[in-house]
PABA-935160 format. One record per residue: residue in three letters; x, y, z of N, C-alpha, C in turn. Coordinates in steps of 0.1 Angstrom, whole numbers, padded with zeros to 4 digits, always signed. Atoms other than C-alpha are relative to their C-alpha. Layout:
N
ALAXYZXYZXYZ ...
end
This chain:
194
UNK-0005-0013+0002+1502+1008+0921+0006+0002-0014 UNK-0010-0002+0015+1525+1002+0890-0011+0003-0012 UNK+0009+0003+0007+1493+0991+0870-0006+0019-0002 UNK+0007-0010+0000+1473+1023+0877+0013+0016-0008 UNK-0013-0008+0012+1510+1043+0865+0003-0002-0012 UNK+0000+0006+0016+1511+1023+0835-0010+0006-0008 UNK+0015-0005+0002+1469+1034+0829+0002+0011-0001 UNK-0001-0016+0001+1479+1073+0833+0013-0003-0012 UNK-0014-0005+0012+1511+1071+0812-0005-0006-0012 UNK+0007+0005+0013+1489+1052+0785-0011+0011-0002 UNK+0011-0012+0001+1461+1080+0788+0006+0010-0005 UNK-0004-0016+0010+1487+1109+0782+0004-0007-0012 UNK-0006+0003+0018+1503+1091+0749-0012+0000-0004 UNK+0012+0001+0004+1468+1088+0740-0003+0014-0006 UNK+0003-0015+0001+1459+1122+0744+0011+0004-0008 UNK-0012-0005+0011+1492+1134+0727+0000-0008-0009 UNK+0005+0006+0016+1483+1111+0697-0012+0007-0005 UNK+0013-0005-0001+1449+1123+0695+0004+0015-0005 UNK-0003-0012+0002+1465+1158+0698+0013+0011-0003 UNK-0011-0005-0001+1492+1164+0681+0010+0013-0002 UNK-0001-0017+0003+1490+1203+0674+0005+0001+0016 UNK-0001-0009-0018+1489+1205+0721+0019+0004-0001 UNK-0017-0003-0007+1519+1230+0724-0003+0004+0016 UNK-0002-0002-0013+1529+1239+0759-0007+0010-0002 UNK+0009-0008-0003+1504+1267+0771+0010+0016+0000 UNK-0007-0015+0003+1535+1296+0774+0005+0004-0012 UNK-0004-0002+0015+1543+1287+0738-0017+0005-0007 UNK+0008-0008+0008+1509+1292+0729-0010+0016+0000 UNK-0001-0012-0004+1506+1323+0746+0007+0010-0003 UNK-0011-0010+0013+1535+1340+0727-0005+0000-0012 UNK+0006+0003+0011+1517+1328+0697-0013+0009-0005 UNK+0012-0008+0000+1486+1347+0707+0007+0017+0001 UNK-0004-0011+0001+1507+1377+0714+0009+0009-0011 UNK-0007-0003+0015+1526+1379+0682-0003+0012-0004 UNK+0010-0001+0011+1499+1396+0667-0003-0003-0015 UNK+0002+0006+0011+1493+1368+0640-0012+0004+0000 UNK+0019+0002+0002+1456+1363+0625-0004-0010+0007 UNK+0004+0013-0014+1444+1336+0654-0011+0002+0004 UNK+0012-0005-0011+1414+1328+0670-0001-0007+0010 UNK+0005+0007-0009+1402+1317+0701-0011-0001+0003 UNK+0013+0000-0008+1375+1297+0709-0005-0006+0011 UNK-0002+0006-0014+1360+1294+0742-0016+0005+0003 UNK+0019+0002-0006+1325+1287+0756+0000+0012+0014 UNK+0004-0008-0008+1306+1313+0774+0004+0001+0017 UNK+0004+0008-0014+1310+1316+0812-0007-0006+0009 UNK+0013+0007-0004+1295+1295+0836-0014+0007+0000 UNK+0014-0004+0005+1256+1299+0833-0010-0012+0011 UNK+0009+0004-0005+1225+1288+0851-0012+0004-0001 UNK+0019-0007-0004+1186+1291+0854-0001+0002-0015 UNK+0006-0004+0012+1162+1291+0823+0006-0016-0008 UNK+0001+0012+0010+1165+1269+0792+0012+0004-0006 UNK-0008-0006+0003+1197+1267+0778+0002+0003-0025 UNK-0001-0005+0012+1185+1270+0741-0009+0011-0006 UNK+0007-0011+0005+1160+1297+0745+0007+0012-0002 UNK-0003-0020+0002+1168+1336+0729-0006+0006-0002 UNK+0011-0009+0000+1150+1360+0737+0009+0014-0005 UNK-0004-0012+0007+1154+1385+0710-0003+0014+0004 UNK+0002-0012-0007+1145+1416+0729+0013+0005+0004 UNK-0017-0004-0007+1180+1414+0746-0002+0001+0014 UNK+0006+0003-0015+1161+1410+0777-0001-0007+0013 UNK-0003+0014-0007+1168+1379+0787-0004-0012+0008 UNK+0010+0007-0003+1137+1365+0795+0002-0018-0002 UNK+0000+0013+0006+1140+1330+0798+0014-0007-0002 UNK-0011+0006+0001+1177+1326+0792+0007-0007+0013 UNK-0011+0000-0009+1207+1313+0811+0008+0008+0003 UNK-0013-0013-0001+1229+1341+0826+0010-0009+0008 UNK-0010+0006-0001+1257+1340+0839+0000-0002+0019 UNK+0001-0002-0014+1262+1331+0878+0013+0006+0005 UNK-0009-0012-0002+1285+1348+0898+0014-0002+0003 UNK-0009+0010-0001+1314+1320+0898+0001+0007-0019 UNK-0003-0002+0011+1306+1327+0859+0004+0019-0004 UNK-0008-0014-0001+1313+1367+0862+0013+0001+0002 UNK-0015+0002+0001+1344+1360+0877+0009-0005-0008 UNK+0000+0003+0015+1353+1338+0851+0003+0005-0012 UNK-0003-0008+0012+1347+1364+0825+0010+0009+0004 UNK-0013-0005-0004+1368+1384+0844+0014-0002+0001 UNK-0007+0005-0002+1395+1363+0847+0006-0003-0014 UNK-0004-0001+0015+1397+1361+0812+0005+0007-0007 UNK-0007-0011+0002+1404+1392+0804+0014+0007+0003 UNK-0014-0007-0002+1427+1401+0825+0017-0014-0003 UNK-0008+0012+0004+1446+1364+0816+0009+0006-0014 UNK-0008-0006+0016+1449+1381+0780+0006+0012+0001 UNK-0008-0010+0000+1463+1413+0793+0009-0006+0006 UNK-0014+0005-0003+1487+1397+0815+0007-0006-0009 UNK-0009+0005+0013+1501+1377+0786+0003+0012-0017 UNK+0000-0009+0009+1495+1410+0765+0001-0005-0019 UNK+0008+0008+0009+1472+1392+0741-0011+0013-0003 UNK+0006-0011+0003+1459+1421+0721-0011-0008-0010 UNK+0013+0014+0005+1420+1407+0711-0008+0013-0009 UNK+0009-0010+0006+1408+1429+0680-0013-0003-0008 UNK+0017-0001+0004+1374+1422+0677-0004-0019+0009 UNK+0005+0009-0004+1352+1394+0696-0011-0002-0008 UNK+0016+0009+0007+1322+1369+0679-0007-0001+0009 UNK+0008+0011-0009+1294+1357+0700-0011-0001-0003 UNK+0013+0002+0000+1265+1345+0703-0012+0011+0004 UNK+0005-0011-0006+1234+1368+0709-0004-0003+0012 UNK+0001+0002-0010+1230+1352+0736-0002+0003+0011 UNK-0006-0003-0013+1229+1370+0772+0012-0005+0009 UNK-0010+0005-0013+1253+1347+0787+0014+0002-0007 UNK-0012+0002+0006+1281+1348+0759+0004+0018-0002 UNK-0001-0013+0002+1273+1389+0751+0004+0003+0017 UNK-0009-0003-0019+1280+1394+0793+0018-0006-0003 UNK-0012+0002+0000+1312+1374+0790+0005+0005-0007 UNK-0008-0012+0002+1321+1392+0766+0001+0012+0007 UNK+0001-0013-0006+1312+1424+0781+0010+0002+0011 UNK-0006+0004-0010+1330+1412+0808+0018+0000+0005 UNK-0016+0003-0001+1364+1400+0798+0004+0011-0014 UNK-0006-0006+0011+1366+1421+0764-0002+0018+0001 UNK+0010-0014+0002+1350+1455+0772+0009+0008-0007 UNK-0008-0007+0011+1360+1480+0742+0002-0007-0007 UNK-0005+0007+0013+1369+1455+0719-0011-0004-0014 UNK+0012-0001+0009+1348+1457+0688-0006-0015-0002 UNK+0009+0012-0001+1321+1429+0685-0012+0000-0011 UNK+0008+0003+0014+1300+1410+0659-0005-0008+0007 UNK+0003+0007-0001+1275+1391+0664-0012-0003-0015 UNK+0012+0004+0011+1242+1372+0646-0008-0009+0005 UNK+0011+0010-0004+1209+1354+0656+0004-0009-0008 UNK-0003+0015+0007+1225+1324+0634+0006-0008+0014 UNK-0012+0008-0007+1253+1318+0660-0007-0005+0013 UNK-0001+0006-0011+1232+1315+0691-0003-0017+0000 UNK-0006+0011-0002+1232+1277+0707-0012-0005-0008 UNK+0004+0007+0007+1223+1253+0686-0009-0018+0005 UNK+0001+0013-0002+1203+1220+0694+0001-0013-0009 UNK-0002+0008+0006+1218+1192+0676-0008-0009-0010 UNK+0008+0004+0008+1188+1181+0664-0008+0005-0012 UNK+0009-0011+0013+1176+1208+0644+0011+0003-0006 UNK-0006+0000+0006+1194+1206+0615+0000+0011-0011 UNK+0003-0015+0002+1182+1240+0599+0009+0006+0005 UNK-0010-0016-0007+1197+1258+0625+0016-0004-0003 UNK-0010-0003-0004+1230+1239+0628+0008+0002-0011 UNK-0009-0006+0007+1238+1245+0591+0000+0015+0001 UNK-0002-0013-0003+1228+1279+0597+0011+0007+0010 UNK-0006-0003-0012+1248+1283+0625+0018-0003-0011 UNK-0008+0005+0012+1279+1267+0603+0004+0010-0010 UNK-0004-0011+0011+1276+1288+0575+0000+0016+0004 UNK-0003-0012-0002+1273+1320+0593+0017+0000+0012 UNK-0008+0008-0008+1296+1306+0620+0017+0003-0010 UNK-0009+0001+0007+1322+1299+0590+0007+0016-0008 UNK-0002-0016+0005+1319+1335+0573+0008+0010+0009 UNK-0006-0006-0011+1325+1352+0605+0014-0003+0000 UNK-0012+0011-0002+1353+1333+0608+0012+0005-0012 UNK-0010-0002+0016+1371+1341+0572-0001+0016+0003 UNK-0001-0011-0001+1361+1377+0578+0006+0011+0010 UNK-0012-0008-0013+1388+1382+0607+0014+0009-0004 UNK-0010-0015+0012+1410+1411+0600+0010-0011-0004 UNK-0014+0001+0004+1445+1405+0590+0010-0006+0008 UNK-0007+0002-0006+1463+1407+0619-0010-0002+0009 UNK+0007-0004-0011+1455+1402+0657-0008-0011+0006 UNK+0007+0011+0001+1435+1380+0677-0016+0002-0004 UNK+0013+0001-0002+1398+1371+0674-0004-0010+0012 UNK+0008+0012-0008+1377+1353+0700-0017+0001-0003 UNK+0013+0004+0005+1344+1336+0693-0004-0005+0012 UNK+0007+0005-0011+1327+1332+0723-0011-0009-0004 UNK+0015+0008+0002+1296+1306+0719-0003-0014+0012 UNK+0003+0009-0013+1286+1276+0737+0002-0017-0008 UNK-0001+0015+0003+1292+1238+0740-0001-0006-0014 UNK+0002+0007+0011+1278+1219+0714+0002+0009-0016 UNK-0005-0013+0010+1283+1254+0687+0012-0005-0005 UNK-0016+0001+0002+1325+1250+0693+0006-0012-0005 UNK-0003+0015+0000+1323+1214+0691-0004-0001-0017 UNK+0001+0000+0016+1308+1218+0651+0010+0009-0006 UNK-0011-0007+0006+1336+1243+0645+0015-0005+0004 UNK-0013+0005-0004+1365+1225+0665+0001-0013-0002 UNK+0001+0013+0000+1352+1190+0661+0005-0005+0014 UNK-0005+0005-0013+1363+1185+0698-0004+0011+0013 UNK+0004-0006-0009+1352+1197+0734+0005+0009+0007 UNK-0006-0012-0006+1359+1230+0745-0003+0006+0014 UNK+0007-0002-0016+1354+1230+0788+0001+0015+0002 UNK+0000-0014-0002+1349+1261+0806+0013+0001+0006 UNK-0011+0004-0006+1381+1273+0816+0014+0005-0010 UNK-0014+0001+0011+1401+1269+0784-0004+0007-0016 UNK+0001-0011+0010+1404+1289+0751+0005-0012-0009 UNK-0005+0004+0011+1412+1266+0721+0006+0011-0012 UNK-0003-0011+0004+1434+1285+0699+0008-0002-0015 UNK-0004+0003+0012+1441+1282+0661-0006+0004-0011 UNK+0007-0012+0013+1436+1294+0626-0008-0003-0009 UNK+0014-0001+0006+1411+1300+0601+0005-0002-0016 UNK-0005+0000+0013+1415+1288+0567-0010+0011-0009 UNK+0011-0005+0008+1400+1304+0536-0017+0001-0002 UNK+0017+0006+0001+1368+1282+0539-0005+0003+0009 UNK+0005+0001-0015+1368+1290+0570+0000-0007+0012 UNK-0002+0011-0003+1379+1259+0584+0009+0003+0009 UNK-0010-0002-0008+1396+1261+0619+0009-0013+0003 UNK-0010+0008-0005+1426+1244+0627+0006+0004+0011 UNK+0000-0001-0013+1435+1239+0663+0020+0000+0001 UNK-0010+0002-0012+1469+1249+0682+0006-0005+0008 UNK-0001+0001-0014+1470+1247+0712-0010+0002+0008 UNK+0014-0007-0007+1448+1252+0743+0009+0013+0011 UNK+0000-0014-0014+1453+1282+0771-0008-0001+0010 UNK+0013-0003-0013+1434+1281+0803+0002+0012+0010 UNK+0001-0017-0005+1424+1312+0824-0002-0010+0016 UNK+0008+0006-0012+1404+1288+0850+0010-0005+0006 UNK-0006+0013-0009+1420+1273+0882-0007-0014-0001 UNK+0007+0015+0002+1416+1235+0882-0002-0001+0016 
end
């Protein structure tokens, strides 16, 4: 029993070396409501069915992943997470995605929105796309107003070339945007029950 207490209490100092921006979640919730320049990023809601790198440019959604109805709630949940913390969100990114444009639709509705056939998901292997993705990705990114938050909705492997680390469903990674464009991480937020 001690052993296995020793193995968790060596896993969180780990993690808190690893991450030494993690503020506590109500600090970085005040952070988000400031109204500093901030973004958050956070992977689409859950999704199912179809291929998860096809887009179908119609907006039709032939072929995609949507969202399922654990993942509606979800985007819901989201939303009203940032109103209860009265986390004012002036403008959303996303993917063109179906499943990231729903969650938005979902948790942001009204909030002005940008997107671009660069940003949707990227497969690792195709190296074309993921500087394209990158460089429009990064632009977006610099071109966040002044004040206020932003969120970039996108998916897995996307957040992970802009965070350098894994962004689960659930949680909002939340930090700022340099000139280059270069995010630097915060804190996290989560909406999701564990």
């Amino acid at each position: 029993m001690q052993f296995r207490t020793l193995r968790w209490a060596c896993v969180a100092l780990a993690v808190a070396l690893v991450q030494p921006w993690a503020w506590a979640q109500d600090d970085v919730w005040q952070k988000l409501a400031s109204g500093e320049r901030l973004v958050v990023l956070m992977r689409h809601a859950q999704s199912a069915g179809g291929d998860p790198v096809h887009y179908d440019a119609s907006g039709q959604c032939q072929g995609e992943n949507m969202l399922t109805q654990r993942g509606r709630a979800q985007a819901k949940t989201v939303g009203q997470r940032f109103a209860q913390h009265k986390v004012v969100v002036v403008q959303v990114i996303h993917s063109p995605m179906c499943r990231t444009r729903d969650t938005d639709e979902l948790a942001f509705a009204g909030v002005a929105t940008r997107t671009d056939p660069d940003l949707r998901e990227i497969a690792s292997a195709d190296a074309a796309r993921r500087q394209a993705f990158l460089r429009t990705a990064s632009r977006r990114l610099r071109e966040a107003p002044e004040r206020g938050v932003t969120v970039f909705i996108s998916h897995a492997p996307n957040l992970f070339e802009v965070a350098m680390e894994s962004v689960p469903y659930g949680v909002g990674l939340v930090g700022q945007v340099d000139d280059e464009g270069a995010f630097s991480p915060l804190g996290q937020v989560r909406w999701d029950a564990q």
